[in-house]
C-alpha positions, 0 to 999 in steps of 0.5 A: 723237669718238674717245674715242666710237669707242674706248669704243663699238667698241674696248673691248667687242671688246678685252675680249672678245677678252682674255678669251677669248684665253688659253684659246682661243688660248694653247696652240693645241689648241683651234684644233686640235680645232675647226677644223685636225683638219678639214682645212685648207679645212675649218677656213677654212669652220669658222671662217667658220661660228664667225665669223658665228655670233658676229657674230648672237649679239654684235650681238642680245646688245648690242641687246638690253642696249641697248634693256632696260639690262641690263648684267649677266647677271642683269638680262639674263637676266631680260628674256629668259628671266624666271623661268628666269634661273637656268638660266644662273646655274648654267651660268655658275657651272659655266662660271667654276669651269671656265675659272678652275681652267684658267686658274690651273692654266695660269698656275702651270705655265707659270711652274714649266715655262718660268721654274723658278718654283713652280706655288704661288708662280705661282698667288699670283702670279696671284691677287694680280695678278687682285687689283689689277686687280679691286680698281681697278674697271670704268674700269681694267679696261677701260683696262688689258684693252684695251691688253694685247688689243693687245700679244698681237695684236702677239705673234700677228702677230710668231709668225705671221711668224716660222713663215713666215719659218722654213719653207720649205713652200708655204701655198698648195700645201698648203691646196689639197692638203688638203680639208674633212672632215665635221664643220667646221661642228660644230667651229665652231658648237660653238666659238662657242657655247661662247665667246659665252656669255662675253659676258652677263657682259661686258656691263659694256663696251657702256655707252656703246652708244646706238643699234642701229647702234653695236650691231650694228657692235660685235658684228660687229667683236667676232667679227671679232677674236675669230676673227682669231687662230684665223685667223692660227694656223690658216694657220701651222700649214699649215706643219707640217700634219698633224704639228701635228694631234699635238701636246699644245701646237701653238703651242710645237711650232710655235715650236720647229720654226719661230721663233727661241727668244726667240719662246717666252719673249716667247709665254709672257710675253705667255699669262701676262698674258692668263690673268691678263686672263681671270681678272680679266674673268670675276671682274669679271663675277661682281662685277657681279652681285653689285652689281647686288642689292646696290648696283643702279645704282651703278658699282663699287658695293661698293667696292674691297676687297670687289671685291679679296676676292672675286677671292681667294675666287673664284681661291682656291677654284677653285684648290682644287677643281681640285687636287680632280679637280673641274675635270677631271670638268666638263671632261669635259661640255665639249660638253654646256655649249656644247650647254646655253648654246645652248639657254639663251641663244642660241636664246631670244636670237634668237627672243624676244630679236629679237622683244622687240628690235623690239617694244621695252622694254615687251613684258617686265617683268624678274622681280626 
């Protein structure tokens, strides 16, 4: 029973979480930007906006890879939106060149900025360890993105104690000074759909889902933890609102004017580990596709060195053209993705998606 429990609610919420986390969270600007800079009642309202929005785009996205088995994007895309399945291809492709080329920029800066160790040997380090965890398979990726979910929610909770601990501002006093500004309910749609589109490729992790019910549950506790930490690092920087607004990196800056300085060290370790979880969740997803025409049906099909090899082609050749400016150019049509997965991906998912949910597997023929 709890074996059941944990494989149908903990796991797909624990590596989506661990996925999203090291770019949402790491740093703490994206908190910032779509939901602080609206005030701090604001950003509540905007994150209660992101909250819901994930909760109905999660539940219908399992539902519907439940009711049609579809766990990998391809397969999934093509029971919702048939021939234009592609349009989600080249979203996506756009999607994992950007976030890997941050991610593997973030991990090998981190190390020469923080430990005095090369940003080239951070990179190699990165790779290598993205490497290992792909080259075991789905089974041990869960395991392993699961546990580590759980050690930086222990991170988030220790630094948010500590800020609080460290500053003797009134919370409370100034959440009811500060009041919503227009635009949270942009901020937190447009985090949101930016997000959950992360979820057709993690689909690997709803398997063991069997009825609506479970589905529903999941999607919903899914978007609960995956917005708790925006929650949690939102309040804490009420406690050096609105000099946080300013910052480059606010975690750090709060880190440094808040906690004590083994906080940071720990902070830094336990980003490093999730940039390396984010990578390895978005190559693994690729791989599934990728199984799925060549080795349809089969669990890991490819075998571990091909699955190995590609995460260092993939990490590789991100790392590559993001020293090209290539990463910069598509950060810049940030927006324009989350814009474009909506129309895409959410807004089919919830109306043909539902409507094919409720009819049942028979209302589409996935187009091969």
């Amino acid at each position: 029973m709890l074996t059941r429990i944990v494989k149908v609610y903990i796991v797909p919420a624990a590596v989506f979480v661990s996925v999203v986390m090291g770019g949402g969270y790491g740093t703490g600007r994206e908190v910032v930007e779509f939901f602080t800079r609206y005030g701090l009642q604001g950003g509540l309202l905007g994150i209660g906006a992101a909250t819901v929005a994930f909760g109905l785009v999660l539940a219908a996205t399992y539902e519907f890879a439940r009711v049609f088995r579809a766990y990998d994007y391809r397969a999934f895309f093509g029971r919702l939106i048939g021939p234009f399945w592609w349009l989600f291809e080249v979203l996506y492709l756009l999607l994992f060149l950007l976030v890997l080329g941050v991610v593997s920029s973030a991990a090998g800066n981190i190390l020469e900025q923080e430990f005095g160790i090369a940003s080239s040997l951070g990179l190699g380090l990165m790779l290598l360890l993205v490497a290992g965890l792909v080259f075991f398979g789905r089974e041990v990726l869960e395991r392993i993105l699961t546990l580590w979910s759980v050690g930086m929610y222990v991170i988030f909770l220790l630094y948010f104690v500590q800020v609080l601990q460290g500053s003797d501002a009134d919370m409370a006093a100034t959440f009811r000074a500060s009041e919503a500004t227009e635009g949270w309910l942009k901020g937190g749609l447009l985090y949101a759909m930016y997000n959950v589109a992360l979820a057709p490729v993690l689909l690997f992790t709803t398997r063991s889902i069997s009825t609506r019910t479970e589905a529903v549950l999941s999607g919903v506790l899914t978007a609960i933890m995956v917005m708790l930490p925006a929650l949690l690092f939102h309040a804490s920087y009420a406690v050096g609102y609105p000099e946080v607004l300013d910052q480059a990196v606010p975690n750090y800056w709060m880190i440094d004017q808040f906690a004590p300085d083994w906080l940071l060290v720990a902070f830094l370790a336990a980003l490093f580990g999730t940039l390396v979880e984010t990578g390895a969740g978005l190559v693994h997803g690729f791989i599934e596709r990728i199984e799925a025409v060549l080795k349809p049906g089969e669990d890991d099909g490819l075998g571990h060195l091909p699955r190995a090899a590609i995460a260092v082609v993939a990490l590789g050749a991100s790392g590559l053209l993001g020293s090209l400016g290539i990463i910069s150019l598509i950060a810049q049509g940030y927006s324009a993705l989350a814009v474009g997965f909506a129309l895409v991906y959410v807004v089919p998912l919830l109306t043909v998606g539902v409507y094919r949910i409720v009819r049942g597997p028979g209302t589409q023929v996935e187009t091969q």
